[in-house]
LUMFITOR-28840 format. One line per 10 residues: number of its first residue (from 1); their letters; for each residue z, y, x of C-alpha. Coordinates in steps of 0.1 Angstrom, whole numbers, plus 5000, padded with zeros to 4 digits. Example, Ala and Ser with C-alpha at 12.3 -4.5 7.8 and 13.67 -1.06 7.14 Angstrom:
<atoms>
1> AS> 5078:4955:5123 ~ 5071:4989:5137
</atoms>
This chain:
<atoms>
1> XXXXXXXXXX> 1261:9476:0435 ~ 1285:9503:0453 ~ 1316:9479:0436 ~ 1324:9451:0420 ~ 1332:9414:0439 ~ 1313:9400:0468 ~ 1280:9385:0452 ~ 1277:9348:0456 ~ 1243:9332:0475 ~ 1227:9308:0456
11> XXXXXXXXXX> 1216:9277:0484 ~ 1180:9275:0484 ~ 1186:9242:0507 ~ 1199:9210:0484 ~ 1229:9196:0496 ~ 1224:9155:0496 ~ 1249:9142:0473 ~ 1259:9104:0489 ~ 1282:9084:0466 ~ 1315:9073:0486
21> XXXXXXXXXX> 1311:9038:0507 ~ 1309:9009:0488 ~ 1299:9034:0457 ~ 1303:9009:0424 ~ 1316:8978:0439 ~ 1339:8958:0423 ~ 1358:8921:0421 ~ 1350:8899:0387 ~ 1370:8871:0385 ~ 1345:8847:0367
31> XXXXXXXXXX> 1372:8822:0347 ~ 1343:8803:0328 ~ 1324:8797:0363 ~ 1355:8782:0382 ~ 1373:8817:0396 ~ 1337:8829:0418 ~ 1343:8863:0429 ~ 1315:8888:0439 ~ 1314:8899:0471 ~ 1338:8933:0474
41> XXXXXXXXXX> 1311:8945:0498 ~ 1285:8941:0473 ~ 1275:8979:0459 ~ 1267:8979:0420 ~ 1227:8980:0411 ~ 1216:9022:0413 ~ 1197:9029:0382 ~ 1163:9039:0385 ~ 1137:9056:0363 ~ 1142:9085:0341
51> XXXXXXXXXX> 1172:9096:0319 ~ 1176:9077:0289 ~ 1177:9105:0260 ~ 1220:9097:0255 ~ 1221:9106:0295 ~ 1199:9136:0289 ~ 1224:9145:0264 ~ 1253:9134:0281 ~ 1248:9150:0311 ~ 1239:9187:0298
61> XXXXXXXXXX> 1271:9180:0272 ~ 1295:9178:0304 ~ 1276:9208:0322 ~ 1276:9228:0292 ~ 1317:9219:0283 ~ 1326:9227:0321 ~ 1308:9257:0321 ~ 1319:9275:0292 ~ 1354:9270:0312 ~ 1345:9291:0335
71> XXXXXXXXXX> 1350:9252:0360 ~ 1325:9261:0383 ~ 1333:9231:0402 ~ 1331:9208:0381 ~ 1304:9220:0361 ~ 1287:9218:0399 ~ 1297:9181:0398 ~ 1274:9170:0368 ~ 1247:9190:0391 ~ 1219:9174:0421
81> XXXXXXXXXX> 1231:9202:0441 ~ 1267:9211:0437 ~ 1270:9234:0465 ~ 1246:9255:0452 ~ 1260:9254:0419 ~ 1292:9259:0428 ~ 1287:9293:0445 ~ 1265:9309:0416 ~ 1287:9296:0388 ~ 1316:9308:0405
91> XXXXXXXXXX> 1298:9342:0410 ~ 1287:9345:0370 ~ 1324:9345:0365 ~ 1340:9364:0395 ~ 1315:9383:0403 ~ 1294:9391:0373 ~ 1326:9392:0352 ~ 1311:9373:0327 ~ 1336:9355:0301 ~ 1341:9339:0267
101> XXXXXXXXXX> 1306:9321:0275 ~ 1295:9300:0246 ~ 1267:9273:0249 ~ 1246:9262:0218 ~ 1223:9232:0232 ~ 1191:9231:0211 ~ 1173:9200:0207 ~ 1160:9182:0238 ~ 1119:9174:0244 ~ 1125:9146:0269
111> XXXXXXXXXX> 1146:9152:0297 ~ 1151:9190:0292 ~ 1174:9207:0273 ~ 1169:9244:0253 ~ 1203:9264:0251 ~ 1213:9297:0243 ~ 1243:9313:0258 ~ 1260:9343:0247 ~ 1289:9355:0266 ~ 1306:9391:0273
121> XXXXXXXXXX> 1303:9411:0303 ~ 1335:9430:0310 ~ 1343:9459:0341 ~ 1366:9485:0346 ~ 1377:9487:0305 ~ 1338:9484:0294 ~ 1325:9455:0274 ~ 1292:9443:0262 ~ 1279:9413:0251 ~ 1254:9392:0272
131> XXXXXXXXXX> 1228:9371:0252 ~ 1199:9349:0266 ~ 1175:9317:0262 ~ 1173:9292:0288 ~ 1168:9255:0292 ~ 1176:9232:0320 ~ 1164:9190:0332 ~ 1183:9162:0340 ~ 1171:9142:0363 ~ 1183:9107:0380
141> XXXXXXXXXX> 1207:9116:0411 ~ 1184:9099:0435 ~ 1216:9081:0454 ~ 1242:9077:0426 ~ 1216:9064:0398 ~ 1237:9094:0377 ~ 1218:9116:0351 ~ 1221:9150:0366 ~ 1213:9183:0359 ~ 1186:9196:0384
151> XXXXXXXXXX> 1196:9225:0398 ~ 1181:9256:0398 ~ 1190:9293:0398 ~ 1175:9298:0368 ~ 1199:9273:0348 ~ 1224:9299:0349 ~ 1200:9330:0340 ~ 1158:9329:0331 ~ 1155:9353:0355 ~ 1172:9341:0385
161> XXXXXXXXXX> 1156:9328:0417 ~ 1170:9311:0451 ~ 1189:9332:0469 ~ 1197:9356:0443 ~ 1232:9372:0430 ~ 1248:9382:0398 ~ 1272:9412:0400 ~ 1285:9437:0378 ~ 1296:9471:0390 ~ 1281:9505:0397
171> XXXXXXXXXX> 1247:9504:0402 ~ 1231:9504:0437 ~ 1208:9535:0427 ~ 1208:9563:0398 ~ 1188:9554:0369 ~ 1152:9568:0368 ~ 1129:9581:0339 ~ 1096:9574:0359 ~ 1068:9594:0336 ~ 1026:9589:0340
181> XXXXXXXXXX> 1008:9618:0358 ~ 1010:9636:0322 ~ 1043:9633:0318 ~ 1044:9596:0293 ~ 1075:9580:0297 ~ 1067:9541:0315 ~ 1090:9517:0307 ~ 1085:9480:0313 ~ 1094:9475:0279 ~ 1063:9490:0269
191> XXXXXXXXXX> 1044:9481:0301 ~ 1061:9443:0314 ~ 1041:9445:0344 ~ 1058:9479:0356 ~ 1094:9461:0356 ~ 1098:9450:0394 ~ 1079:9482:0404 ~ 1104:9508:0380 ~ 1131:9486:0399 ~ 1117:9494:0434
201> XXXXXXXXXX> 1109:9529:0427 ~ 1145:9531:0411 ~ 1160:9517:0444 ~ 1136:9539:0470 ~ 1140:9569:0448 ~ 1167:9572:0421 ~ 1190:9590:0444 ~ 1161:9618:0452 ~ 1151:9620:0416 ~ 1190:9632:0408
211> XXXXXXXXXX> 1206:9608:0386 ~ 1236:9595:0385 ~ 1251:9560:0385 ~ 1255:9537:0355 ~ 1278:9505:0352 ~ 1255:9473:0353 ~ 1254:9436:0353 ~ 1221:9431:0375 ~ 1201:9404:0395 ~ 1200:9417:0428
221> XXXXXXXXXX> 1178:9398:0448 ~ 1176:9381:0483 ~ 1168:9405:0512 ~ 1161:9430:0481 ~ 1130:9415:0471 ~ 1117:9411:0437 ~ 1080:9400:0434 ~ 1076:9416:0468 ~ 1096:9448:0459 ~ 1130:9459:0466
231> XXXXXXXXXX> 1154:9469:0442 ~ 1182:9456:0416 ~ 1170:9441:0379 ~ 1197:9453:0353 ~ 1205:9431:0329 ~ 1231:9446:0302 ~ 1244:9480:0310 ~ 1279:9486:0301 ~ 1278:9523:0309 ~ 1249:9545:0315
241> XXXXXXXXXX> 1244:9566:0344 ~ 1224:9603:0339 ~ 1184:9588:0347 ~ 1168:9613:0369 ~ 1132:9620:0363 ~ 1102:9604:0389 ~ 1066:9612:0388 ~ 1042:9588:0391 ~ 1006:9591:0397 ~ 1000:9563:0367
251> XXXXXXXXXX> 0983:9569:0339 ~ 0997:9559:0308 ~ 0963:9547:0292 ~ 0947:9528:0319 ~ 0986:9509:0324 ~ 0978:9499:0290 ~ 0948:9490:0296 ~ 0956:9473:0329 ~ 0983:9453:0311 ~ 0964:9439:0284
261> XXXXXXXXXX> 0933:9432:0303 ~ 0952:9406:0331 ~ 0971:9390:0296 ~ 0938:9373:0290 ~ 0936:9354:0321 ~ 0965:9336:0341 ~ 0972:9347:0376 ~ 0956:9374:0373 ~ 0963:9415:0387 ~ 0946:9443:0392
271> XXXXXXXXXX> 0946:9481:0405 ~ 0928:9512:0397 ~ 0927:9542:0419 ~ 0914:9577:0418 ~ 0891:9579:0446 ~ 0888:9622:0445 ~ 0932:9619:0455 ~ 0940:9584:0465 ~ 0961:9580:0432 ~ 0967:9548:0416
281> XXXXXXXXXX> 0966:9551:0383 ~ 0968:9512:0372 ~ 0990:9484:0383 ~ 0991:9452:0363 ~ 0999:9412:0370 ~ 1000:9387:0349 ~ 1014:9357:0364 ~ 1041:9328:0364 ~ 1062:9336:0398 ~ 1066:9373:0388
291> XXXXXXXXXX> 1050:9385:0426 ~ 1034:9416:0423 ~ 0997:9404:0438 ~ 0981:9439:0428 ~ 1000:9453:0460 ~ 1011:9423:0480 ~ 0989:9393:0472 ~ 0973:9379:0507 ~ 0940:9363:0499 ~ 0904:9357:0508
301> XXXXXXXXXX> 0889:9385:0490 ~ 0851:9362:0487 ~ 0822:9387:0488 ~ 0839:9420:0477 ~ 0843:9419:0514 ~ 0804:9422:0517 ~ 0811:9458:0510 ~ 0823:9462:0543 ~ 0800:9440:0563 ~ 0772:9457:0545
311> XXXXXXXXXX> 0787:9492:0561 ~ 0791:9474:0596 ~ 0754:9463:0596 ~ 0744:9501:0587 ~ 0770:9517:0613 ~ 0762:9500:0639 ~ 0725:9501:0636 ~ 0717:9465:0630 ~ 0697:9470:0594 ~ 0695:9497:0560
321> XXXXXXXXXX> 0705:9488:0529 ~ 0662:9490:0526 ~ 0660:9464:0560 ~ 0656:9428:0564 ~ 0686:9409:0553 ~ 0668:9373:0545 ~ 0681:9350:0524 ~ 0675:9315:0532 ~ 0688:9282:0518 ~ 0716:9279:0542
331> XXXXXXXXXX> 0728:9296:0575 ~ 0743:9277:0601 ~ 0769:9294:0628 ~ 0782:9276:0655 ~ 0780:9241:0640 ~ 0794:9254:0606 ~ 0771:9255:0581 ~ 0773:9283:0551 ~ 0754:9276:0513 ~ 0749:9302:0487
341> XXXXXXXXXX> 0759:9295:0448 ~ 0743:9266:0435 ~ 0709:9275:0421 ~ 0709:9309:0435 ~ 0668:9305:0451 ~ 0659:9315:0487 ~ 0642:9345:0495 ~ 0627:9354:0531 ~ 0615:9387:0524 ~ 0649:9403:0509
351> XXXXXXXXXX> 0661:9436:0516 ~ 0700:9440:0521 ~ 0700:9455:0486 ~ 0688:9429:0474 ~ 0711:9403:0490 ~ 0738:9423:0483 ~ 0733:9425:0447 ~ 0727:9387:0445 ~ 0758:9377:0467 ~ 0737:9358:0489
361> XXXXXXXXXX> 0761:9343:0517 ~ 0733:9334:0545 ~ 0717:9367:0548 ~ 0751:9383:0558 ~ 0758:9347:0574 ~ 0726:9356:0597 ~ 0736:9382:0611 ~ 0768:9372:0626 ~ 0753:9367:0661 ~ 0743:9407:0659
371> XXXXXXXXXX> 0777:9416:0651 ~ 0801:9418:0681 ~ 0837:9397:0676 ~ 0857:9425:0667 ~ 0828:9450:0651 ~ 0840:9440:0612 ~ 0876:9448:0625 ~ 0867:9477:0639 ~ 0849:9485:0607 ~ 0877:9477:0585
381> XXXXXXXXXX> 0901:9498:0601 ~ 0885:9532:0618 ~ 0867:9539:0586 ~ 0881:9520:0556 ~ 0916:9526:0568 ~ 0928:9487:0565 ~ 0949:9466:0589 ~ 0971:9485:0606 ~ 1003:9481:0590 ~ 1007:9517:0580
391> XXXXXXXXXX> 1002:9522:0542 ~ 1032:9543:0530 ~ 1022:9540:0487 ~ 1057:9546:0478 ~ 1069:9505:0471 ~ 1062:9479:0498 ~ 1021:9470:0499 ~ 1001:9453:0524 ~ 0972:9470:0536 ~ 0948:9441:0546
401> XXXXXXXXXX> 0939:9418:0574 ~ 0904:9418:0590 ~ 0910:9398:0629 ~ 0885:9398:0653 ~ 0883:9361:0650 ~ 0858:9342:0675 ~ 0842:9314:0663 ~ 0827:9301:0628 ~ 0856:9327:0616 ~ 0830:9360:0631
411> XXXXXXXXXX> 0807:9344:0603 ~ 0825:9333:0575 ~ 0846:9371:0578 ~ 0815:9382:0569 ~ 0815:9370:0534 ~ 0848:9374:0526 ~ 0867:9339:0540 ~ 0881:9327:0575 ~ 0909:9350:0580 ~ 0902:9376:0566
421> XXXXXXXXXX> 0930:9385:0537 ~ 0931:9413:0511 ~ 0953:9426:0480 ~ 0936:9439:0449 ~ 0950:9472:0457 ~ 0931:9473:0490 ~ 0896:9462:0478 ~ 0903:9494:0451 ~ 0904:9515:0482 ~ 0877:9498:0499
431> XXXXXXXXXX> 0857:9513:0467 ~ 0871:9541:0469 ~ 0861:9548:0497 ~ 0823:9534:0496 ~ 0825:9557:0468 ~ 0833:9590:0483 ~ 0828:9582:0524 ~ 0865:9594:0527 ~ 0894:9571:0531 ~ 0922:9583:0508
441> XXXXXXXXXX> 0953:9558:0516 ~ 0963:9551:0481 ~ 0999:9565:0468 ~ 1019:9556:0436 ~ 1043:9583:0434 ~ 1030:9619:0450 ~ 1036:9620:0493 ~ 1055:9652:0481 ~ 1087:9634:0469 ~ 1093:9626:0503
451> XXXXXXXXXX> 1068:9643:0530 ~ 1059:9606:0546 ~ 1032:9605:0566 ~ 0997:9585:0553 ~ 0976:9567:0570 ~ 0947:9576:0582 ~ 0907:9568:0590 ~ 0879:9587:0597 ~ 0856:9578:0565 ~ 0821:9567:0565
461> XXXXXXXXXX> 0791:9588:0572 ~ 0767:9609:0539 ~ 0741:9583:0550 ~ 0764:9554:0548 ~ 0778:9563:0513 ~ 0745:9567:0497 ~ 0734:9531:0509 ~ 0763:9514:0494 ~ 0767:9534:0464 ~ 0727:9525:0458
471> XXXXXXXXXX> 0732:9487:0464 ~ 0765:9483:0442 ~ 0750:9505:0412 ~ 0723:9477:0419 ~ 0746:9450:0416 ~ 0766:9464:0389 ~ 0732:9472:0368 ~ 0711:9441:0377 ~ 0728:9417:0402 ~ 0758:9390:0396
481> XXXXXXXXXX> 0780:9419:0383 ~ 0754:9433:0354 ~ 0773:9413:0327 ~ 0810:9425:0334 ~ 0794:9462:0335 ~ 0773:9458:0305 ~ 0780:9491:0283 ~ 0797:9510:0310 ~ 0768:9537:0314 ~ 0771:9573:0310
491> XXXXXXXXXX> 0780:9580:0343 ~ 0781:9566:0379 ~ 0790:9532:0383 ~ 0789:9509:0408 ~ 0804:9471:0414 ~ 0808:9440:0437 ~ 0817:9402:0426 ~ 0830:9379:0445 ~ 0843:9343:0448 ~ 0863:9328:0471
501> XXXXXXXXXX> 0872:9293:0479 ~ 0901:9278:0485 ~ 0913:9246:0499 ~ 0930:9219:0475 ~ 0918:9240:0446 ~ 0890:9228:0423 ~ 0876:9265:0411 ~ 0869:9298:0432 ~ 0898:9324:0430 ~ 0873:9355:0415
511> XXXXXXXXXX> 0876:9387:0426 ~ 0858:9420:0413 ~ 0856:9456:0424 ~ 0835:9484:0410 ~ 0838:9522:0401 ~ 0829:9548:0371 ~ 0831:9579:0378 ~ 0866:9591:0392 ~ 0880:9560:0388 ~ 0878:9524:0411
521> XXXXXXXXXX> 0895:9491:0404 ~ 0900:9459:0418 ~ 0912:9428:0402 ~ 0916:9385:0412 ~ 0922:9361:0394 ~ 0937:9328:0411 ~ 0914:9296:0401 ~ 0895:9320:0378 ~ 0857:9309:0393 ~ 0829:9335:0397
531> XXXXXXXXXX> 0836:9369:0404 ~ 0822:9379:0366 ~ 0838:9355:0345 ~ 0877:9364:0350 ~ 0885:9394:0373 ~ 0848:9414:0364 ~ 0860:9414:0328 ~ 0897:9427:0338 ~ 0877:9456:0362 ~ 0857:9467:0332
541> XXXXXXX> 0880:9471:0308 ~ 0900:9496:0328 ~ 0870:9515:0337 ~ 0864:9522:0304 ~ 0898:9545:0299 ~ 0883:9565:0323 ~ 0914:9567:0340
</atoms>
């Protein structure tokens, strides 16, 4: 916002609320027992366990009462966290300029309470009203004994987090109109993934798309970050500003497609690119925190990543996607010892095509003491472009981390664990890439908006391509990814699953690239198992819009 009042932090620390020395004690003068008196230094019992149901509604009542006020202290009071409380109560009514707030308390399901609040926001002469859904705990105040409402931003607004603000005032950028690569109008009403992006593109680009500015009440977020992106969320706009128009490289269809695909499995994202440009045409995430993973997720990518090692074997002479690549029960690498899937049977005569397309771990596993420390880096970033830090798409992104890591780490790189980390979006380029031999740093809005400079890499070799593109239209016709890419014929295709495991969690996070024609996608799906039951479905349906 350009005006309106100073926003208010909300404390992301709790403050310990300690009840006053002596908290509760008292004197009772016991007539029937002779006059005994308890000891004044004696502190009252603190009650344990969880709200009764009349605290539950007790406590929310005196909340709810002091906040419709606009007594952001006291309302703060009936809080585990007044100081936090305080300061973003006191900003919904100073800041936001939110007023006449009304609180209708729905029935409670234990110790949390459904509301609705409607309210008006006011500034500069405008008015409009502010409706919403929320719900809120009470919990036992773990020094007083007291029912309390647990604190959270979100009490206040569904949408808040720590560290976020409430303001109402003219907006921080023009409004945008951002349109597909044929002109469609995106919103996020119509695609609910696109909302933190439109926001980020908004902040990075409303004032170059020539818009002018509105009157809002908006979120506006700690450091400007919203699910990794910068940028303001509007809530109620009082005035509108003129929207100037943005062209993205999206296509309407495969957002759609995108967007109903991740709805089908939780924690789930996905991008597709066009490998002939760099273009993405598809960004979708489906999942609880709001964080856009497509771009800025920071995971083991499992064997996807064999995509890579398989072009670091061929580049550097070691074996051909028709050489030895054996694939033996298990693989052992400086004391650490590597398994395949359960069941998956040995064989000591495989090609690399043939462990490729099977995901066997030991074959690539094997070959870890013929790859130099740093050649899969190298690798990664001289031809696939990744790792550097340099990826200018057009909203923040991370462009992949392949270290030169010593140790059982050189092996387990290989397929896709130790350190190495990835985002959807950059296992879409790493197909991309395979795909074509050049590396095309992916882009979401066109580099002429804004003449910044794209990273570059120098690609893979004729003879390189061909190899990979043989041994994932192998996999993707009759290896671990034949199921997912079942009815996808008709043109070129070509795919790579992939599971990865991570500590503390009791399934594989699955991961899935693959291509058709002009178009490669990458999805992951946290806790989602093998590669072709959650993120391989996701990948195929957005290959079928054909971008």
């Amino acid at each position: 916002m350009r005006k309106g009042a100073k926003a208010a932090i909300v404390g992301s620390v709790f403050a310990v609320m300690v009840g006053g020395a002596g908290y509760g004690a008292f004197n009772v003068m016991n007539a029937l027992s002779g006059g005994g008196t308890a000891s004044a230094d004696e502190p009252a019992p603190v009650r344990t366990g969880p709200p009764s149901s009349a605290e539950v509604k007790a406590a929310s009542a005196k909340f709810f009462a002091a906040w419709e006020k606009g007594d952001a202290a006291t309302a703060a009071a009936y809080t585990n966290n007044a100081e936090a409380a305080t300061s973003l109560l006191t900003g919904y009514r100073d800041d936001a300029h939110i007023t006449g707030v009304r609180i209708t308390p729905g029935t409670p399901s234990g110790a949390t309470v459904p509301y609705s609040v409607k309210a008006t926001v006011s500034y500069e002469g405008k008015s409009k009203p502010l409706s919403y859904d929320d719900s809120l705990t009470v919990v036992r105040g773990v020094t007083t004994g007291k029912a309390l409402v647990d604190w959270q931003a979100s009490v206040v607004h569904p949408e808040l987090k720590d560290g976020d603000t409430l303001v109402t005032g003219e907006s921080a950028s023009p409004a945008i109109e951002a349109v597909d690569r044929n002109d469609v109008v995106l919103t996020k009403e119509k695609y609910p993934s696109l909302g933190p992006i439109l926001d980020a593109l908004r902040e990075k680009y409303g004032d170059a798309a020539g818009g002018t500015a509105g009157i809002e009440l908006a979120i506006r977020h700690e450091s400007g970050d919203v699910g990794g992106n910068a940028g303001d969320t509007t809530l109620v706009t009082l005035a509108k500003g003129e929207a100037g128009k943005l062209r993205t490289t999206l296509s309407a269809s495969a957002q759609a497609a995108a967007e109903k695909a991740v709805t089908q499995y939780a924690e789930s994202s996905v991008v597709a690119v066009k490998p002939s440009t760099g273009e993405v045409l598809a960004v979708a995430n489906h999942r609880e925190d709001g964080f856009n993973a497509a771009f800025l997720g920071k995971l083991a990518p499992g064997s996807t990543m064999k995509i890579i090692s398989a072009a670091t074997l061929i580049d550097n002479g070691i074996t051909t996607a028709n050489g030895p690549a054996t694939c033996p029960d298990t693989a052992t690498w400086q004391s650490q010892t590597f398994h395949n899937l359960t069941g998956m049977k040995p064989n000591l005569n495989a090609t690399l095509s043939e462990s490729f397309a099977r995901s066997c771990n030991t074959a690539f596993v094997s070959y870890a003491d013929s790859v130099k420390v740093d050649s899969l880096t190298n690798e990664a970033q001289e031809r696939f472009g990744l790792g550097q830090n340099n990826w200018k798409t057009g909203i923040p992104s991370f462009d992949g981390s392949v270290p030169a890591s010593g140790g059982p780490d050189t092996a387990a790189n290989m397929i896709g664990q130790g350190q190495v980390q990835m985002s959807p979006l950059n296992m879409a380029s790493v197909t991309a890439t395979a795909m074509t031999g050049a590396f095309r740093q992916p882009v979401i809005v066109p580099r002429s908006l804004d003449d910044r400079p794209l990273a570059q890499a120098k690609g893979l070799s004729q003879s390189t391509v061909e190899q990979l593109r043989a041994m994932m239209n192998r996999t993707a016709v009759y290896g671990t990814a034949a199921k997912a890419m079942a009815g996808l014929g008709g043109g070129s295709i070509g795919a790579k699953t992939g599971s990865a495991e991570v500590d503390g969690q009791s399934k594989s996070n699955s991961w899935f690239t693959g291509y058709r024609n002009d178009i490669a996608a990458a999805a992951m799906t946290q806790e989602g198992g093998h590669g072709g039951d959650a993120a391989g479905p996701i990948v195929a349906a957005v290959l079928r819009t054909g971008g």
